[in-house]
One Martini backbone bead per residue (centre of mass of N, CA, C, O) as a GRO file, in nm:
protein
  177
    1UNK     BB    1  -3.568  -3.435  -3.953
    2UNK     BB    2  -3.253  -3.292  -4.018
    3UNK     BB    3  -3.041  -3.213  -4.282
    4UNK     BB    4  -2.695  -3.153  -4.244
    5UNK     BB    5  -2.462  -2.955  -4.441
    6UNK     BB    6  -2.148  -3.002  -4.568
    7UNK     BB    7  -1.783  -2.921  -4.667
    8UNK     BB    8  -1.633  -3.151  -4.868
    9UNK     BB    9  -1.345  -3.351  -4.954
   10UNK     BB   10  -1.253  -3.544  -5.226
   11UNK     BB   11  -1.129  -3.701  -5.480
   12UNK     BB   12  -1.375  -3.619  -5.719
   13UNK     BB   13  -1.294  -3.330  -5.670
   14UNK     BB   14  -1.039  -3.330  -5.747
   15UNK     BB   15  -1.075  -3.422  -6.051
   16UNK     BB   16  -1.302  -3.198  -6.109
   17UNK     BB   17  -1.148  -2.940  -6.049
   18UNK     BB   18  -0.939  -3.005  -6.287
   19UNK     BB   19  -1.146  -3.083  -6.537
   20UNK     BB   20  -1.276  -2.760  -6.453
   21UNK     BB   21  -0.981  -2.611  -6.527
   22UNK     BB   22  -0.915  -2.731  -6.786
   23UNK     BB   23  -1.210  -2.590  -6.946
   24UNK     BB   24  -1.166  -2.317  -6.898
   25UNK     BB   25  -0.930  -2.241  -7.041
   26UNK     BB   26  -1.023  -2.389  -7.290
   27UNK     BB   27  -1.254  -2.160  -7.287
   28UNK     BB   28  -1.097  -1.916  -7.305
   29UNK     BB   29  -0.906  -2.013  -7.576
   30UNK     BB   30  -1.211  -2.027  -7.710
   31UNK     BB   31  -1.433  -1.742  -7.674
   32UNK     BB   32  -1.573  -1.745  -7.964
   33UNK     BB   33  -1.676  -2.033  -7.960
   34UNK     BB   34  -1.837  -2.042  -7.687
   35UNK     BB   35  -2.027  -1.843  -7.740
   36UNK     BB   36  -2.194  -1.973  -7.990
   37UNK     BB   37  -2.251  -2.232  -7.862
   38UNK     BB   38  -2.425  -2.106  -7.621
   39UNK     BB   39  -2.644  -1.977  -7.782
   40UNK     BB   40  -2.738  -2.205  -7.921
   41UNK     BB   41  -2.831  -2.331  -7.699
   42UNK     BB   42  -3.031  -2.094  -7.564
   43UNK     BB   43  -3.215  -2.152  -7.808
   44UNK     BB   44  -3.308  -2.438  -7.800
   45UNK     BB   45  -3.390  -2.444  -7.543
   46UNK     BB   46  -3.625  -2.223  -7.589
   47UNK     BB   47  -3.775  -2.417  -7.762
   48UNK     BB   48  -3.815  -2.641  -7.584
   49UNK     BB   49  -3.983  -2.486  -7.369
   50UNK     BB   50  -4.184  -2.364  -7.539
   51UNK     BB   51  -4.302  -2.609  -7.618
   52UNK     BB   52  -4.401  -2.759  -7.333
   53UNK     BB   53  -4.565  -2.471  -7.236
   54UNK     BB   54  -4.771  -2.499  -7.495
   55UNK     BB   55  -4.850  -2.788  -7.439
   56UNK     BB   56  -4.934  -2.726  -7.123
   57UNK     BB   57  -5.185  -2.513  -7.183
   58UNK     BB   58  -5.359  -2.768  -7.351
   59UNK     BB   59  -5.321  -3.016  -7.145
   60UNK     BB   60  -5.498  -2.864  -6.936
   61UNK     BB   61  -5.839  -2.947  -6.841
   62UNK     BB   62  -5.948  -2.850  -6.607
   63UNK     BB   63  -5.842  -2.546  -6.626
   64UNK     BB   64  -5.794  -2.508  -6.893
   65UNK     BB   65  -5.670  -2.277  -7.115
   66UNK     BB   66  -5.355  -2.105  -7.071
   67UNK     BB   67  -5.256  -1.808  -7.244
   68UNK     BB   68  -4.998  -1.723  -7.084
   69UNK     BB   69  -4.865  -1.986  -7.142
   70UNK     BB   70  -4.879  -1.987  -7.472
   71UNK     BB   71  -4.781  -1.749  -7.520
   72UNK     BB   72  -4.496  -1.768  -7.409
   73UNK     BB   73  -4.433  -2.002  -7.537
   74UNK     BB   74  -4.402  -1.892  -7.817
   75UNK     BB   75  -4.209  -1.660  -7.764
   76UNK     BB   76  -3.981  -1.875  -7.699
   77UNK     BB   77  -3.976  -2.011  -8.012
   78UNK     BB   78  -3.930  -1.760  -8.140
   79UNK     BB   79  -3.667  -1.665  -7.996
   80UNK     BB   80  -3.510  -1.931  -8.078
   81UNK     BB   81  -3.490  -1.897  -8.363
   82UNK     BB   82  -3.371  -1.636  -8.411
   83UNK     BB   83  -3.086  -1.741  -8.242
   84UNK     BB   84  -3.056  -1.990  -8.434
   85UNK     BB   85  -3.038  -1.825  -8.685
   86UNK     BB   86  -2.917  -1.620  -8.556
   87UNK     BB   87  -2.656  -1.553  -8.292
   88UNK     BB   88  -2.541  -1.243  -8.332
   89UNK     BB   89  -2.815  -1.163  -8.213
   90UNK     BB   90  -2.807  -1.340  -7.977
   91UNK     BB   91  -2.492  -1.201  -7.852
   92UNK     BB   92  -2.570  -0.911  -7.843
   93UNK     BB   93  -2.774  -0.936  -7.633
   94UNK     BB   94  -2.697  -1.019  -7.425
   95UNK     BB   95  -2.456  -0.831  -7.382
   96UNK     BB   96  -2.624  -0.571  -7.321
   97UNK     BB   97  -2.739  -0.748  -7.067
   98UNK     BB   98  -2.408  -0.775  -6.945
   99UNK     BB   99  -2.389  -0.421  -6.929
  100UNK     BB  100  -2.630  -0.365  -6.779
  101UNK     BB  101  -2.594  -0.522  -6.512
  102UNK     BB  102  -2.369  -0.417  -6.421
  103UNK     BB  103  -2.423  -0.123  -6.388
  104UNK     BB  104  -2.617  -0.192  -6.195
  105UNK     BB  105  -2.457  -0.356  -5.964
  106UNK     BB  106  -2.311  -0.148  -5.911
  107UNK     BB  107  -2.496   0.124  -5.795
  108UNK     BB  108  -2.608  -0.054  -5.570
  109UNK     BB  109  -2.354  -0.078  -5.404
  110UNK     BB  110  -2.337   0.216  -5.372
  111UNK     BB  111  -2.606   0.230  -5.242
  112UNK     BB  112  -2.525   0.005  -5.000
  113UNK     BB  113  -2.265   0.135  -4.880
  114UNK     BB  114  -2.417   0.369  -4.700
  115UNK     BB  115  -2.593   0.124  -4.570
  116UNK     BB  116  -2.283  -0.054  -4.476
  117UNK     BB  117  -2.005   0.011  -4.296
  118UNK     BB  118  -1.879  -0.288  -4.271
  119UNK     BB  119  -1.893  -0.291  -4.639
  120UNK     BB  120  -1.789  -0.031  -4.790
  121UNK     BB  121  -1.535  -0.069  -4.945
  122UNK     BB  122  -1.602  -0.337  -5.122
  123UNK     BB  123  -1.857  -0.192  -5.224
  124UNK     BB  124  -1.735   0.048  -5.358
  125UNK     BB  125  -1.489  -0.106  -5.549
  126UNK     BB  126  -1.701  -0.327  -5.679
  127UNK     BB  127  -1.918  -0.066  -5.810
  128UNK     BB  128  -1.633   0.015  -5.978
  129UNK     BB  129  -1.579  -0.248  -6.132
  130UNK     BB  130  -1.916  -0.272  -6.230
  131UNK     BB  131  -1.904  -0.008  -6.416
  132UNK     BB  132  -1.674  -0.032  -6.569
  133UNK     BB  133  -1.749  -0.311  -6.716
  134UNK     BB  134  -2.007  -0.163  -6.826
  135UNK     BB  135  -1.880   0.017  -7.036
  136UNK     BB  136  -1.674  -0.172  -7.178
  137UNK     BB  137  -1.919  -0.283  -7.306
  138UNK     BB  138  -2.086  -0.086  -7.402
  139UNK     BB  139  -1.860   0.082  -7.591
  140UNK     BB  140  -1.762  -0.198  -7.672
  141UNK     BB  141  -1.948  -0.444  -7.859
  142UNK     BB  142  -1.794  -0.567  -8.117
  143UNK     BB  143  -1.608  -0.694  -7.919
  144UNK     BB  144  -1.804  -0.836  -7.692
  145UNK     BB  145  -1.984  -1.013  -7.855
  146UNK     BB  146  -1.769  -1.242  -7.931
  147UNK     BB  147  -1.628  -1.265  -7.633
  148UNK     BB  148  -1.780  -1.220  -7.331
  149UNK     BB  149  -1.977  -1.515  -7.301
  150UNK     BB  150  -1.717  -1.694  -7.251
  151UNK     BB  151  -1.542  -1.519  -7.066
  152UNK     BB  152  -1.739  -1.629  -6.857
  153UNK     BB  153  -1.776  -1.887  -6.883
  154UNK     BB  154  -1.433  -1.953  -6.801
  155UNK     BB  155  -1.469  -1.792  -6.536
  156UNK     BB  156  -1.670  -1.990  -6.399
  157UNK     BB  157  -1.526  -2.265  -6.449
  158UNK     BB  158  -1.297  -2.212  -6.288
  159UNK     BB  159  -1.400  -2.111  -6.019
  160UNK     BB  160  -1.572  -2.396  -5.955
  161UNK     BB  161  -1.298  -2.553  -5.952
  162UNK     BB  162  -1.167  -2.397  -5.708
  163UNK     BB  163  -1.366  -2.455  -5.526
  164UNK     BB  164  -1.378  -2.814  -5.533
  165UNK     BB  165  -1.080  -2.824  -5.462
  166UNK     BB  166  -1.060  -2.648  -5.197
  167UNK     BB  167  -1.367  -2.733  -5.090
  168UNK     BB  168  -1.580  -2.890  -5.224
  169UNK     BB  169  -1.869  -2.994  -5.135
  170UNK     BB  170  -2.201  -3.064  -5.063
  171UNK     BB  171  -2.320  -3.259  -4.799
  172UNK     BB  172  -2.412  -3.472  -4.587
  173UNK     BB  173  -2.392  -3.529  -4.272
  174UNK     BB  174  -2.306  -3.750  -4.044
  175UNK     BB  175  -2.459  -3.945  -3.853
  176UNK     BB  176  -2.475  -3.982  -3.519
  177UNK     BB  177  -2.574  -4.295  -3.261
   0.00000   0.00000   0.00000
């Protein structure tokens, strides 16, 4: 028996996608504190991971201990200490790599205009307003460390809210018998 999923909206998703159209103004307007509390949940994430992925590594007795997964959770546990420590230094990191990723996703895009015809204009359209965007992040560095991972943040928790108010949640739809 499989089940059917449809797009709802009830009370509680206006209710939701107001409080996250709220959350994200509020984020959006203060983008310079959202990135660094961000940046610390996932040092600290990271140090969690790492504790779990590092303890799991010795804790599988039958399998013997996993040296990859013991490495990896080490590393782990030192990036999030690192970026604990240093938050601007982990907001650096993450910025140039969210200046790299636009660049890499325009590009592709451009690439892929080439060979869908269909969606040619939008493709080509959108790998240039992210090649734009990658590459104002990557030559203004000092300015977008600071507040370019909020404004992300802000910027997604609005969409978010807009989607869940327009469209509600997926639910199971209602089987009828």
């Amino acid at each position: 028996m499989t089940t059917t999923m449809e797009r709802r909206r009830t009370g509680w998703d206006v209710v939701l996608g107001i409080l996250l159209l709220l959350a994200g103004l509020f984020v959006l307007g203060n983008a310079v504190i959202a990135t660094y509390l961000s940046v610390l949940l996932l040092g600290w994430f990271a140090i969690g991971a790492g504790v779990v992925t590092l303890v799991g590594a010795f804790v599988r007795r039958e399998a013997g201990i996993s040296w990859s997964a013991a490495l990896g959770g080490a590393v782990l546990i030192v990036l999030g200490v690192i970026i604990v420590r240093d938050p601007l230094a982990g907001a650096t990191g993450l910025t140039l790599l969210a200046g790299a990723l636009f660049l890499v996703v325009g590009l592709t895009r451009l690439i892929v205009a080439s060979q869908v015809p269909a969606a040619r204009t939008v493709l080509i359209i959108s790998g240039f307003v992210s090649i734009v965007l990658g590459l104002i992040v990557l030559f203004n560095l000092q300015i977008a460390v600071l507040s370019l991972l909020g404004l992300l943040l802000g910027v997604q928790i609005l969409v978010e809210g807009i989607t869940i108010l327009v469209a509600g949640r997926l639910r199971p739809a209602p089987t009828v018998r």
